[in-house]
VEXLO-128591 format. One line per 3 residues: their letters; for each residue x, y, z of C-alpha. Coordinates in Angstrom, 1 decimal. Example, Ala and Ser with C-alpha at 12.3 -4.5 7.8 and 13.67 -1.06 7.14 Angstrom:
// residues 2
as> 12.3 -4.5 7.8; 13.7 -1.1 7.1
//
This chain:
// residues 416
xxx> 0.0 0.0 0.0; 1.5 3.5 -0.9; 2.0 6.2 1.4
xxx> 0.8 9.7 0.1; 2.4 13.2 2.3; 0.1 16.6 2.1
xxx> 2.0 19.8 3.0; 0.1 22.5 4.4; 1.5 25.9 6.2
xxx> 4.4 23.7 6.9; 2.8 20.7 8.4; 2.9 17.1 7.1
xxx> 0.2 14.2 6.8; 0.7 11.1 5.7; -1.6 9.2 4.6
xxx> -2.1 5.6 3.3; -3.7 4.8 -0.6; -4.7 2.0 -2.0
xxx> -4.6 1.1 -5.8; -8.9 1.6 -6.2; -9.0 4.8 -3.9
xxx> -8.8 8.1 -5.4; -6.9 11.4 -4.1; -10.7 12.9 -3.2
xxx> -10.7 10.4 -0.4; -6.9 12.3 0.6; -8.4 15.8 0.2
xxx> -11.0 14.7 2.5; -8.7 13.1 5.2; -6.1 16.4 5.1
xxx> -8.9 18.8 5.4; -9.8 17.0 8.8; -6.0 16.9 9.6
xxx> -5.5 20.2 8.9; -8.9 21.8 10.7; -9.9 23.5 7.7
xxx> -13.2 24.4 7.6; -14.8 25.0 4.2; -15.8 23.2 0.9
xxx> -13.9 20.2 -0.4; -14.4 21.7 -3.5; -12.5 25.1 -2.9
xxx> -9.5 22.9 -2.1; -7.2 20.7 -4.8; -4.2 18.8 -4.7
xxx> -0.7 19.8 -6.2; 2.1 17.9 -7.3; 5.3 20.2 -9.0
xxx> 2.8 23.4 -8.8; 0.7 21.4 -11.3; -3.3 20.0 -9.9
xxx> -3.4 16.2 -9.6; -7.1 14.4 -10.5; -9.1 13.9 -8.1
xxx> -11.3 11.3 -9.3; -8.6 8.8 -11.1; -7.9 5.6 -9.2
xxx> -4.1 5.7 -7.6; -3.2 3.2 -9.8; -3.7 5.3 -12.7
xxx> -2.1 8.6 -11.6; 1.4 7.3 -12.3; 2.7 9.2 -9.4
xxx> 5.7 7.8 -7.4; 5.8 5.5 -3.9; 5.6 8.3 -1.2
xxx> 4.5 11.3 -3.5; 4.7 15.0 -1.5; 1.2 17.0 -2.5
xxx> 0.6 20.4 -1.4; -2.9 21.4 -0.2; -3.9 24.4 -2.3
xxx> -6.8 26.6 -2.7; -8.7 25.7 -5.9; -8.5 28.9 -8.4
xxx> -10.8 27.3 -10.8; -13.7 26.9 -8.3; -13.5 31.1 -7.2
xxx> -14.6 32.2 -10.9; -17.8 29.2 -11.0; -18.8 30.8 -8.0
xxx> -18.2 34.5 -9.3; -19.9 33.3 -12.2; -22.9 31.5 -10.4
xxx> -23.4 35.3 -8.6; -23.9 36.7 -11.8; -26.8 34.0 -13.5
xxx> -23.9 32.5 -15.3; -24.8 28.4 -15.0; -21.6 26.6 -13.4
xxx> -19.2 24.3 -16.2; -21.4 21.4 -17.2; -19.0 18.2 -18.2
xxx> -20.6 14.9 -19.9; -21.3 11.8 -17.5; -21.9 8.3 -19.0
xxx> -24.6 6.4 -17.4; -23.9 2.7 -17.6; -27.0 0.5 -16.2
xxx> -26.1 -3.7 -17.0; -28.0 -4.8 -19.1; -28.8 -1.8 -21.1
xxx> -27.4 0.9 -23.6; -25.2 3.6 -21.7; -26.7 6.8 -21.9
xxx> -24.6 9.9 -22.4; -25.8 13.6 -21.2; -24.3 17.0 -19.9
xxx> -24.9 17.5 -16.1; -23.8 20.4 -14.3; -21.2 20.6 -11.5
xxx> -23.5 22.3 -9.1; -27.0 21.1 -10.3; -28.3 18.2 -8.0
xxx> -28.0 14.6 -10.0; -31.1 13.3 -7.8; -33.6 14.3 -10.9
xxx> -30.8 13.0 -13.3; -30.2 9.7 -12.4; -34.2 8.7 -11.4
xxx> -35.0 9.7 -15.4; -32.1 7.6 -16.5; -33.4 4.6 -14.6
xxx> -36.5 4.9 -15.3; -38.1 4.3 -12.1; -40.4 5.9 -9.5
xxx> -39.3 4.7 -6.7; -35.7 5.1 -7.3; -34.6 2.5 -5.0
xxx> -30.9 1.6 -6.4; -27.4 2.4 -5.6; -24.8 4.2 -7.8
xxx> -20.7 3.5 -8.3; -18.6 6.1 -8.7; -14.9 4.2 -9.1
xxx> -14.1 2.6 -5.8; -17.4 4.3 -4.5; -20.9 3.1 -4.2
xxx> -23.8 5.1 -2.7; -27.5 4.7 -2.1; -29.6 7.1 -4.4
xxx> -31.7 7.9 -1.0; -28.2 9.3 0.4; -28.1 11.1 -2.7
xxx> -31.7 12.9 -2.8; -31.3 13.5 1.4; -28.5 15.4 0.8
xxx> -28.9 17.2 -2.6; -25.4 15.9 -3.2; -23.8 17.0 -6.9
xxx> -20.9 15.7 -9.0; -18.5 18.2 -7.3; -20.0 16.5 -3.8
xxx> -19.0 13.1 -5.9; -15.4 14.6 -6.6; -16.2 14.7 -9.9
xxx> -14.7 17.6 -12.2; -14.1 15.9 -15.4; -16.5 13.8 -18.2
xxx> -16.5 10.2 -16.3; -18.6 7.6 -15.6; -21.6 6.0 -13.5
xxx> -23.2 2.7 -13.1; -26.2 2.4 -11.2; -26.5 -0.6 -9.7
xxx> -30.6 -1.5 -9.9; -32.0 -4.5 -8.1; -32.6 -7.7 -10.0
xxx> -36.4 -7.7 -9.8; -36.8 -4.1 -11.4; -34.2 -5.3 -13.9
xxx> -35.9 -8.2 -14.8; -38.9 -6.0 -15.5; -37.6 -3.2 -17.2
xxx> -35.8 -6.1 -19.7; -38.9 -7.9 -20.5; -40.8 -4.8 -21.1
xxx> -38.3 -3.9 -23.4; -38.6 -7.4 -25.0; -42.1 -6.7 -25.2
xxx> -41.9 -3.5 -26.9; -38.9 -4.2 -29.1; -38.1 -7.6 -29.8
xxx> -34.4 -8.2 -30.8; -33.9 -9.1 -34.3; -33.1 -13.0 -34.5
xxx> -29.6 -13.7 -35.2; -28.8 -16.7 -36.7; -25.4 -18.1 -35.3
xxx> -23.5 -21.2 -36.9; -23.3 -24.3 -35.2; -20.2 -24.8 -32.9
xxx> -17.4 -27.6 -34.5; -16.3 -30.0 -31.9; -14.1 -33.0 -32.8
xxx> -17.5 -34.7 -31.9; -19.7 -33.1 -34.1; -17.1 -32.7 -36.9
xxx> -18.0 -33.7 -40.3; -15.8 -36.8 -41.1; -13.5 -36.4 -44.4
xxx> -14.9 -38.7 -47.2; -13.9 -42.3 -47.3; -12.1 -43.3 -50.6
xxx> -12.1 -46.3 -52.6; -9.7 -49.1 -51.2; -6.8 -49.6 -53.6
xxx> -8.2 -48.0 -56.2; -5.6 -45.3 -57.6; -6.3 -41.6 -58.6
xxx> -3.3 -40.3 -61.2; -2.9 -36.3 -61.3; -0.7 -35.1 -63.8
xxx> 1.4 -31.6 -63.3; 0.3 -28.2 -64.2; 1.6 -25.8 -67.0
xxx> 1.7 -23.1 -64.5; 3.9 -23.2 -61.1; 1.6 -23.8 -58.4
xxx> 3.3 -20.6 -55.9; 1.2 -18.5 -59.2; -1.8 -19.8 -57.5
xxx> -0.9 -19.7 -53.6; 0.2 -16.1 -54.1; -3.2 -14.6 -54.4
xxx> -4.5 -16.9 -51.4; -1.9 -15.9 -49.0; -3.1 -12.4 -48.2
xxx> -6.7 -13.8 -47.1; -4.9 -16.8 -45.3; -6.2 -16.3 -41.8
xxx> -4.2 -18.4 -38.9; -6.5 -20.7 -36.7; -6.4 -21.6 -33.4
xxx> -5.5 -25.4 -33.9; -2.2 -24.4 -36.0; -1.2 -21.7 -33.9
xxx> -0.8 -24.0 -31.2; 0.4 -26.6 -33.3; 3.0 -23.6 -33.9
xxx> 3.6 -22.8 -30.4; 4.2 -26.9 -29.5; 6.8 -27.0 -32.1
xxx> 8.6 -23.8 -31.0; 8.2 -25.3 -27.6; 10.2 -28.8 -28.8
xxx> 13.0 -26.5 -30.7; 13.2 -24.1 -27.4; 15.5 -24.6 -24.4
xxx> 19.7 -26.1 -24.3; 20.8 -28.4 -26.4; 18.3 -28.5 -29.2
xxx> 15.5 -29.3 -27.5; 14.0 -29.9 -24.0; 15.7 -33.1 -21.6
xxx> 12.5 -35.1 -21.7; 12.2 -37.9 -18.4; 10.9 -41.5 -18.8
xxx> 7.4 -40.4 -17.7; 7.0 -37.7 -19.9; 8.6 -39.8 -22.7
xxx> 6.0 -42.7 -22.2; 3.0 -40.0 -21.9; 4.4 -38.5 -25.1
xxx> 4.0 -42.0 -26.6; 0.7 -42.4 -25.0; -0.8 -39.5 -26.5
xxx> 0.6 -40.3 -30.1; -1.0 -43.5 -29.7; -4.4 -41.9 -29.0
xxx> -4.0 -39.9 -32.4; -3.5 -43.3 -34.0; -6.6 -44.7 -33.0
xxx> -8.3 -41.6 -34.6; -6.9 -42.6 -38.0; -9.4 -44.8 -40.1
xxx> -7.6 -44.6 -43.3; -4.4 -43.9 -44.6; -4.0 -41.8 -48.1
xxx> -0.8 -42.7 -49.9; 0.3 -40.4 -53.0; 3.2 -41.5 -55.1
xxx> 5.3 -38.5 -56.8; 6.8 -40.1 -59.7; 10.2 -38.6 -61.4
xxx> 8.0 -37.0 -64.2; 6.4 -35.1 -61.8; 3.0 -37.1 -61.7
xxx> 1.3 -38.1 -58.6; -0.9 -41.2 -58.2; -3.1 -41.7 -55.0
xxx> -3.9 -44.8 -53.5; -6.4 -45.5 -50.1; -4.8 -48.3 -47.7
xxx> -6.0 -49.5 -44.7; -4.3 -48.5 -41.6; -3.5 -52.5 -40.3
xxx> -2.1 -53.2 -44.2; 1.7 -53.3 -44.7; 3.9 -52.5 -47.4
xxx> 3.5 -55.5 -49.1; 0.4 -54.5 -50.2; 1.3 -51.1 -51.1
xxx> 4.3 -52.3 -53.1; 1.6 -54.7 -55.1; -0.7 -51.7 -55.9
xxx> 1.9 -49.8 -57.1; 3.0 -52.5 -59.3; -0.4 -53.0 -61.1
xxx> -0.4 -49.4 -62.2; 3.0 -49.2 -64.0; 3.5 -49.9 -67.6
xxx> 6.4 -51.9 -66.9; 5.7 -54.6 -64.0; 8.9 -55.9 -64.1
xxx> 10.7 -53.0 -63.2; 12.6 -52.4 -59.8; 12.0 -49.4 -57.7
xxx> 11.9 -48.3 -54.3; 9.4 -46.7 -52.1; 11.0 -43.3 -49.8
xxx> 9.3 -41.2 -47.2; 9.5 -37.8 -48.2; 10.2 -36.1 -45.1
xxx> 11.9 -37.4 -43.4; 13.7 -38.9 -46.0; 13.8 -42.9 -45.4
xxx> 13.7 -46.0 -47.8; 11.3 -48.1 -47.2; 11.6 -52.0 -47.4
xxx> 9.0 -54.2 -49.0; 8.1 -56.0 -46.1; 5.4 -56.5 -43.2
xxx> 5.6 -53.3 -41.7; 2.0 -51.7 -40.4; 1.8 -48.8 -42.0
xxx> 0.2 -47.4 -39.0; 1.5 -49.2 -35.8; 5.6 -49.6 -37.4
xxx> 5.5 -46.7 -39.3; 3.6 -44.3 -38.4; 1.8 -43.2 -41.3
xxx> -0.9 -40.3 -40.5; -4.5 -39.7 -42.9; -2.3 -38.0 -45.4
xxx> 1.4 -39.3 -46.3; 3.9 -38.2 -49.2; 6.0 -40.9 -50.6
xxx> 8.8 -40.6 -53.6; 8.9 -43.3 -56.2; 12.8 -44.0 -57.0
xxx> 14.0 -46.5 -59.9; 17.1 -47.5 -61.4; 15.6 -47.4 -64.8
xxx> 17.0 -44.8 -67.6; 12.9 -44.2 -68.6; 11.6 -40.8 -67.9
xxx> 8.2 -41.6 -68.2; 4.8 -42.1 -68.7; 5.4 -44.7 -66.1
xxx> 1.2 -45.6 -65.3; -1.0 -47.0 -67.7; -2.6 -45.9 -70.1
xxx> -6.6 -46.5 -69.1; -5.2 -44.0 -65.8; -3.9 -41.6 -67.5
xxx> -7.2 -41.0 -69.4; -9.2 -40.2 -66.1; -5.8 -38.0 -64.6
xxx> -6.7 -34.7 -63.0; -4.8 -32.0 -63.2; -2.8 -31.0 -59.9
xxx> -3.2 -27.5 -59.5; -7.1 -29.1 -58.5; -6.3 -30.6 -56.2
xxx> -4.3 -29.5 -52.5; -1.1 -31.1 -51.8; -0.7 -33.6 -49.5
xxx> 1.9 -32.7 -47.2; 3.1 -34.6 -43.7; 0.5 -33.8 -41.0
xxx> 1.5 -32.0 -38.0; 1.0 -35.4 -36.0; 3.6 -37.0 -38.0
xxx> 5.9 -34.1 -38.0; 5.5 -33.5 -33.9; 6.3 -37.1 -33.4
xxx> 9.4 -37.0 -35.8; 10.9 -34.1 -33.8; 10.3 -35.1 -30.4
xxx> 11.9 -38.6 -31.5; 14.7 -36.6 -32.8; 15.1 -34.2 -30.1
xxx> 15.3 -37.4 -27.5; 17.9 -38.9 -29.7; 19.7 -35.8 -30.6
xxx> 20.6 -34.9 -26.4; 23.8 -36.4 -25.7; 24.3 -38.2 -23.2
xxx> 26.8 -36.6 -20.0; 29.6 -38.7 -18.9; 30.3 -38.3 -15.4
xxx> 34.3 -37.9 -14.7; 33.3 -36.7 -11.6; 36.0 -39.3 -10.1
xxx> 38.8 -37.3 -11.7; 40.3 -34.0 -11.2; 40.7 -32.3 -14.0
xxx> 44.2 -30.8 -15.3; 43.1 -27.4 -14.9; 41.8 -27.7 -11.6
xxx> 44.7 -26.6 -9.3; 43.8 -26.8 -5.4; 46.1 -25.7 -2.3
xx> 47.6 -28.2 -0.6; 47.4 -25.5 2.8
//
């Protein structure tokens, strides 16, 4: 809690402020201090022969830990009063009324002119049994009609604000007889996503493959007018913040434990189970692309045999490589979701030792090809690519040797 000092004829007071209370509530306190008996209002605050606001929480003032104030007569309060004398009405400043629940109303009150009137026409009710808040403050409107009190008896001096604080029942009633009135216009809102309500990507034909032949134009021709309306999601940017979490920290990467090691596994298992298909496309040296639908339990075997039926040549050799990142792989029995890890969507590169350049597929697929500027890229998903970098950030940390037993060379000790 900051301490506030008020000089005056050369006396001090301290006084204690909290970050909601204003400076009014000091004015207040030194006048006491000081036995000065007259107006709050015909007194201010100075700091560096400059007034300080009187209605601005302390924690917006800016002012410094044990700030010295002087307690000065208010010069701007002499010539309202001079001017009041002479039919002149008193500065007016705009107030926002803010009632919950409603539209804030805006008007000019006077300084000196009695808000009693003001605020029972802004509620809208008879009675006028409801409080106000003025910042930190919060008084009763019966306090306010009682005593007649103003804005200046509020410590206001500037355009602010006040919320009246009504009771729920006249609430409730003054909202449903504006319903009645004015009924709101009916907004239609979408339907909220959830990975349960989803729409499932369409199911494609099992082993039946898809050819899609390159472009004549560069495909970046096409991205470049997409990329200024390409808005960032909340999935990839914390996809984005996961994998600048992996690369942060020493060494590459973050020293994972056992546990977290086997919860990382754990959850990449989950996002296997999620995976009811697997989506292979082929990138051929001549820069066409054929796309086959596996099962996720089928090995390579079968993939290998698929491929095989669609070439020209059956006899040919050729090898199967993950694009990213790069790795042969073996005809064999490897799952191509449990052993390797294939997600929904998976790039592969077809490799031969052949001196052909092409058409490599048949015929009767060329004639139903696509073209691929149709058709979006399959790229590695970001499950593939998280689980490649954590298993290469936990193979990347080296391992520390302890020579702990032996003093280094360098090390020289006293023999005292």
């Amino acid at each position: 809690m900051a301490t506030v000092t008020v000089k005056y004829n050369f006396q001090l007071f301290k006084c204690k402020v909290s970050s909601n209370s204003t400076l009014n509530d000091v004015l207040h306190q030194s006048l006491q201090f000081f036995q000065v008996r007259a107006s709050p209002n015909e007194w201010t605050l100075l700091h560096l022969n400059k007034p300080v606001s009187l209605d601005l929480p302390w924690r917006l003032l800016n002012l410094p830990m044990g700030v010295n104030l002087e307690l000065s007569k208010n010069s701007n309060f002499r010539v309202a009063k001079n001017d009041n004398h002479d039919g002149v009405p008193s500065k007016t400043i705009k107030i926002r009324f803010q009632i919950p629940g409603r539209d804030s109303t805006i008007k000019e009150v006077s300084l000196n002119e009695p808000i009693a009137p003001i605020l029972r026409s802004v509620s809208g009710l008879a009675e006028g049994d409801f409080k106000i808040q003025v910042f930190s403050q919060i008084v009763d409107y019966k306090t306010i009609k009682n005593d007649s009190l103003t804005l200046e008896n509020l410590g206001i001096q500037e355009s602010s604000s006040i919320r009246l604080l009504l009771p729920s029942s006249s609430s409730g009633s003054t909202n449903n007889n504006i319903s009645n009135t004015a009924p709101p216009p009916k907004q239609t809102l979408s339907p909220v996503t959830t990975p349960a309500t989803a729409a499932e990507p369409p199911s494609h034909e099992l082993h039946k493959p898809f050819v899609f032949l390159p472009s004549n134009e560069p495909l970046a021709v096409d991205q470049m007018e997409e990329e200024e309306d390409y808005e960032l999601t909340v999935e990839q940017a914390r996809r984005y913040q996961q994998m600048l979490s992996m690369k942060a920290g020493t060494l590459g990467g973050p020293i994972l434990t056992k546990r977290l090691r086997e919860q990382a596994a754990n959850g990449l298992s989950k996002k296997n189970k999620s995976v009811t298909e697997c989506l292979l496309r082929i990138k051929f040296p001549d820069r066409s692309h054929i796309e086959i639908a596996f099962k996720p339990d089928e090995d390579m075997h079968t993939v290998y045999d698929i491929v095989t039926q669609s070439l020209i040549n059956e006899e040919i050799s050729f090898t199967l490589n993950q694009s990213h990142p790069f790795k042969p792989l073996a005809n064999d029995d490897q799952k191509l979701l449990d052993d390797l890890e294939f997600s929904s969507k998976t790039m592969l590169l077809f490799e031969t030792d052949s001196t052909s350049t092409g058409p490599f597929l048949k015929p009767r697929l060329l004639e139903d090809a696509q073209k691929i500027s149709n058709q979006a890229t399959v790229s590695p998903s970001p499950e593939n690519t998280d689980s490649s970098n954590a298993q290469s950030h936990s193979d990347n940390v080296p391992k520390i040797k302890k020579t702990l037993n032996k003093v280094p060379k360098w090390l020289k000790l006293s023999k005292k």
